[in-house]
N, C-alpha and C positions, 0 to 999 in steps of 0.2 A: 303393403304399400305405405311409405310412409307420408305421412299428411302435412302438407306444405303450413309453415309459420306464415305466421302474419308479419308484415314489417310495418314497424312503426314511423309516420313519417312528423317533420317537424318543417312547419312553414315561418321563415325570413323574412318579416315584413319592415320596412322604415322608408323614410325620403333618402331623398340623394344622400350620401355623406353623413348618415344617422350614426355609419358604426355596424352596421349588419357583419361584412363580415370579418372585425375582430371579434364579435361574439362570436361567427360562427367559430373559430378558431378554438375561443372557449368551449364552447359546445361538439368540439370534433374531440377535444382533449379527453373532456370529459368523459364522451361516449368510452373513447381508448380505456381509461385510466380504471371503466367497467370492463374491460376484459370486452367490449363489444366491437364489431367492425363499421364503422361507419360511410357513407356515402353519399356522395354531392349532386344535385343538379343548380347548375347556377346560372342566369342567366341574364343579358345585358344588350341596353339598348344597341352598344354599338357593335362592330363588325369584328370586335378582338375582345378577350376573355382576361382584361390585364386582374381584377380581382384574386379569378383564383392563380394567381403566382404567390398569391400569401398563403393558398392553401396547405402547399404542399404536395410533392408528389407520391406518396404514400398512399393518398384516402381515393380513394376512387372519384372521378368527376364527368357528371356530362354537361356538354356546356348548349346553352339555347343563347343563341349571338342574333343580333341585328335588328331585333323587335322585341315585344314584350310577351310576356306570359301570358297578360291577362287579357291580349286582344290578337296580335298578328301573328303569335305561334301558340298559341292555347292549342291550336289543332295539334300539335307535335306534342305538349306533354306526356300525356299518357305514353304514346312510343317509348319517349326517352327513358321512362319512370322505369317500365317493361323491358328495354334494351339493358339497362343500366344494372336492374334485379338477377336479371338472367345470366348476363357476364361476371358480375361481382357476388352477386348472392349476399349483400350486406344484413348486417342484425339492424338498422337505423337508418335513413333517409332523411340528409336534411335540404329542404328548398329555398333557395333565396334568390326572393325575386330581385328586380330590376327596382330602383326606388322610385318609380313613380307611375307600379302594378298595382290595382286594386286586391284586396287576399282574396274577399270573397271569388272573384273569377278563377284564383289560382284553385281554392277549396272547391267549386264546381267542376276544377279539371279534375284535380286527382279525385276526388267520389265518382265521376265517368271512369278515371282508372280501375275504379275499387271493384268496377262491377266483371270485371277478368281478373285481376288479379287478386292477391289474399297483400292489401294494405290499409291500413287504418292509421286516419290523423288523430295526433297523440294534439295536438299547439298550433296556434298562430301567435310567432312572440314579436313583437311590433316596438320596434326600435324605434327614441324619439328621441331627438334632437335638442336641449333645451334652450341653447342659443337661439335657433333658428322658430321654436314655441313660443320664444318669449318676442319675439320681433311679429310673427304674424297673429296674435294674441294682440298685439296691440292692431292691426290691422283689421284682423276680423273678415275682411274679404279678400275675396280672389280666387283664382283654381288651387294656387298650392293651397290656401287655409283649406279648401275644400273637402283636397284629397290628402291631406295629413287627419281631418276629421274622419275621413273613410278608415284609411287604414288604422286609425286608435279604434276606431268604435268595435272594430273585427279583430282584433288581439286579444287572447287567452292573457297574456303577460305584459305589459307596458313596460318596458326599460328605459326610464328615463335616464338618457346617456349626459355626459358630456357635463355635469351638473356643477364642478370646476369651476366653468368658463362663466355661470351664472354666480356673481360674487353675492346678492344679498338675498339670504334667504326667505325675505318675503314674496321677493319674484318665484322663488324656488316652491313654494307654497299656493303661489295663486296658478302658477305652471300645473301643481299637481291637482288645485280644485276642478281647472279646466278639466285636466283629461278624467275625471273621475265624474265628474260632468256628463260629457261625452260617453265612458264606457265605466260604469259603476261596478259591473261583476269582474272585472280583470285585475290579475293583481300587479299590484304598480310595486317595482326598485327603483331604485336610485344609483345608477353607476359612473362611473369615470374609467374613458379608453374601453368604454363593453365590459368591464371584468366584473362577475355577475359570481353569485358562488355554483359552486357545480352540479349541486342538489337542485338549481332550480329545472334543471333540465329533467333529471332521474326523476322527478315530483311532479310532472304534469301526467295526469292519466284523462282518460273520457278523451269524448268526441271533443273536436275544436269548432270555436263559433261564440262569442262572448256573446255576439250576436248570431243570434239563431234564423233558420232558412225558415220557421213559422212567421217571424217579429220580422224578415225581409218580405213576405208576401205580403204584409199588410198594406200598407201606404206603395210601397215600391214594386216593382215588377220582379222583384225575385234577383235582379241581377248584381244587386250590391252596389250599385252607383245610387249614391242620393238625391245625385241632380237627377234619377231616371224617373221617369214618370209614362205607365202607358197613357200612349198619343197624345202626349201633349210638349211642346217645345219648353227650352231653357233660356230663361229669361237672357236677353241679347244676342239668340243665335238661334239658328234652325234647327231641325229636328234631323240626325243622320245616324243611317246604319239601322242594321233589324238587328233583333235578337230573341231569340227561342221561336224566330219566323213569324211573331207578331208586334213587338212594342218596339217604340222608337228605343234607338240607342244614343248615349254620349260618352266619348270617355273624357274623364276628367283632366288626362292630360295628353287630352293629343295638341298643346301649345307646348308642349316641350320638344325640342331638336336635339341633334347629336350631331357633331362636327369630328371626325376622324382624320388625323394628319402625322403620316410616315414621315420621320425625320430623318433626312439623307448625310448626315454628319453630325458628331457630337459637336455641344453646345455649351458657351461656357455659363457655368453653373451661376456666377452671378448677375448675368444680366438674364435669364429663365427665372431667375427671382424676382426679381423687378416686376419681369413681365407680368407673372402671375401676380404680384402685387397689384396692378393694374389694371385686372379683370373687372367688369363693368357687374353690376351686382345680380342683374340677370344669370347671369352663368352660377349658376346652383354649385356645379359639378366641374373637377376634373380629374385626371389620373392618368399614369401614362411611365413606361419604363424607358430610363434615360440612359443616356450613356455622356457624363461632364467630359470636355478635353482637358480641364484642371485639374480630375480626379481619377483615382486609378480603380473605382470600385462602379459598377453599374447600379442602379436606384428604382425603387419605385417610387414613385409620386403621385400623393394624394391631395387633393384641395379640397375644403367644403366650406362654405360657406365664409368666405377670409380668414381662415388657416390651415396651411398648408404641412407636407409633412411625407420627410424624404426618406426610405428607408434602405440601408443596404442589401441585395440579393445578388443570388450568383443562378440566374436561367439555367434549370436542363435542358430545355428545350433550346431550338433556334428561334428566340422572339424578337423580333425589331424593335428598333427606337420607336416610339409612338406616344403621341398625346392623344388623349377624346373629352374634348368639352361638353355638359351637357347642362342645357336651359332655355331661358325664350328668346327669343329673335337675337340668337349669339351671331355677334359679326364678325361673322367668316370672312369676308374678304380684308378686314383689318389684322383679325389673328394671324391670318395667311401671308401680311405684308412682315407681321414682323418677325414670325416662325423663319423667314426666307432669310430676313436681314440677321437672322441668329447664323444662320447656316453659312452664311455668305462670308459673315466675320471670324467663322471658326475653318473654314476654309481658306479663308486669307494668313489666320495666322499661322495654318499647317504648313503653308506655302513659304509661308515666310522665314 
């Protein structure tokens, strides 16, 4: 009888729009380029999977829609990880969470995985935003400083992405003392568009955990939230939610929403520009696969953090026109007025 491998798996971590998954991309290449098979679970706040349309149809993918990993479908991973193994039989598993999952919850699911199945976490490589570090660095409070602090301090590898966009490299420096700060045993790049070299993936071995489940029980309840504290509330708010059936819960970002909006006609491409130029700085997050009436190719569209960014695809699938915004108190029924008055005006001029 022959004796089942172990698969290796690699956890996705960053905020909204960090960049997770062009790395993944890198990192699915990579995988390939070893002669290995690779395979996805990805997963997203909202009720459509537009992400992986950059994957590809080739790699295998399971998708966890509508909630997060780390709190409202925790209970599904292990399935999926199990459904996923079993149909595809991959040499590599890579996980990418939702951006604004805690890892350590992800790395609690899959070691419940481990205990059936033969997989072992190889990484948590935690994609970081340097735009978006150097803006809440100067802030210092809030839930996103909070849980941008979680997910660095739990990364194996710090990619600091996007590093471009930050022109003076003393910001670029006090960016890195931060996260080095925060999580000293990780090792910190430096990348632009995720492109990371390919050995850093082939190069991670051991268990993952920068931060260790010994150095979480101490001060914290073991859950990887920092704000957690057994029985004790979070400064300006209650105490809600059990976990492990004893200690209060919080998640760090249950103030972020997700606004999902089916588009019933193409739009003309420069006033969707506008709009999004428009977006109020709450809204972290957008994306969403377009179809211009000025244009003759369909799109995918990505926003983060004010810049945007349109890329040509041709869908196997039958995917609709769709936007999904994500952030704090996004206003729905403004996006909704002008989402309409988009559709209304490309409908008038079909007509016309």
């Amino acid at each position: 009888m022959t004796q089942q491998r172990t698969v290796p798996v690699f956890i996705l971590s960053g905020f909204l729009g960090s960049g997770k998954t062009t790395l993944l991309g890198v990192a699915l290449q990579a995988m390939k380029d070893q002669g290995l098979k690779p395979a996805v679970v990805m997963n997203e706040l909202g009720e459509v999977n537009l992400d992986g349309v950059a994957v590809g149809q080739e790699v295998p993918m399971a998708e966890m829609l509508d909630g997060c990993i780390c709190c409202s479908v925790k209970g599904d991973l292990g399935l999926t990880i199990q459904q996923l193994m079993d149909q595809e039989k991959p040499d590599v598993l890579f996980i990418e969470a939702t951006g604004v999952a805690h890892p350590m919850e992800i790395l609690d699911g899959v070691t419940e995985a481990s205990l059936y199945m033969k997989v072992e976490i190889k990484g948590v490589i935690t994609v970081v935003d340097a735009v978006l570090m150097k803006d809440q660095l100067a802030k210092a409070t809030g839930k996103t400083y909070r849980l941008l602090e979680e997910q660095i301090r739990t990364g194996d590898v710090l990619v600091l992405n996007k590093t471009d966009l930050v022109t003076e490299e003393a910001d670029l420096r006090r960016i890195e003392e931060a996260l080095r700060s925060w999580n000293p045993h990780a090792t910190l790049v430096r990348a632009v568009r995720s492109q990371v070299e390919p050995g850093l993936f082939a190069g991670m071995t051991g268990a993952s955990g920068a931060v260790s489940r010994e150095d979480q029980h101490g001060e914290d309840c073991g859950c990887g939230h920092g704000s957690c504290r057994s029985g004790h509330e979070e400064p300006g708010g209650s105490a809600g939610g059990t976990h492990h059936g004893k200690h209060e819960h919080h998640h760090s970002h249950s103030h972020v929403m997700v606004y999902t909006r089916y588009l019933e006609a193409p739009v003309d491409s420069t006033a969707f520009e506008e709009l999004i130029a428009r977006l109020p700085e709450q809204v972290y997050r957008a994306k969403g696969v377009l179809t211009f009436r000025d244009t003759a190719s369909r799109y995918l569209f990505q926003y983060a953090y004010k810049q945007s960014d349109y890329m040509k695809i041709m869908p196997q699938a039958n995917i609709p026109d769709v936007v999904v915004f994500i952030g704090e108190s996004i206003p729905k029924e403004e996006l909704e007025r002008e989402l309409k008055r988009l559709e209304a005006g490309a409908i008038r001029q079909a007509n016309g």
